[in-house]
C-alpha positions, 0 to 999 in steps of 0.5 A: 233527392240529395242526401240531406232528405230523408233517403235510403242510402246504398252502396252505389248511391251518388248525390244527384246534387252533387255528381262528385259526391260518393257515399263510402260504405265497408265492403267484404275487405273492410274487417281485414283492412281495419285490423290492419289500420289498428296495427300500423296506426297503433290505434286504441281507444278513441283512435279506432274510429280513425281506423275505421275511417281510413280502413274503409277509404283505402278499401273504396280507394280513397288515398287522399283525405282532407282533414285537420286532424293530425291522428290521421297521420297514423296511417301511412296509406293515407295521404292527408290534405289541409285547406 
């Protein structure tokens, strides 16, 4: 099955369609690296969804992230990549 069927998806669950392809889920340090994202992006208001995305990047170790949104930028653990 691949992710776009109807499939339940855990914290270990790989595309099988696409080895490469890992589905990133909050762990145990995800709150205390939100709080942190919030502070250092400044992030309010529609910005915390950005903070939630980074947060939960950096805790499964993702530090580089493709992405045309500049808000992103707030978050100097992050590394962005444009096409």
């Amino acid at each position: 099955m691949c992710l776009d069927e109807d499939v339940g998806i855990d914290r270990d669950h790989e595309d099988p369609c696409s080895p490469s392809v890992r589905v990133l889920v909050p762990g145990a340090r995800y709150p205390q690296i939100f709080a942190a994202c919030l502070r250092a992006g400044d992030a309010r208001g529609n910005l915390a969804f950005d903070a939630q995305i980074a947060a939960v990047c950096l805790e499964q170790g993702a530090r580089e992230l493709l992405t045309l949104d500049r808000d992103f930028a707030r978050f100097p653990e992050l590394t962005l990549a444009a096409l």
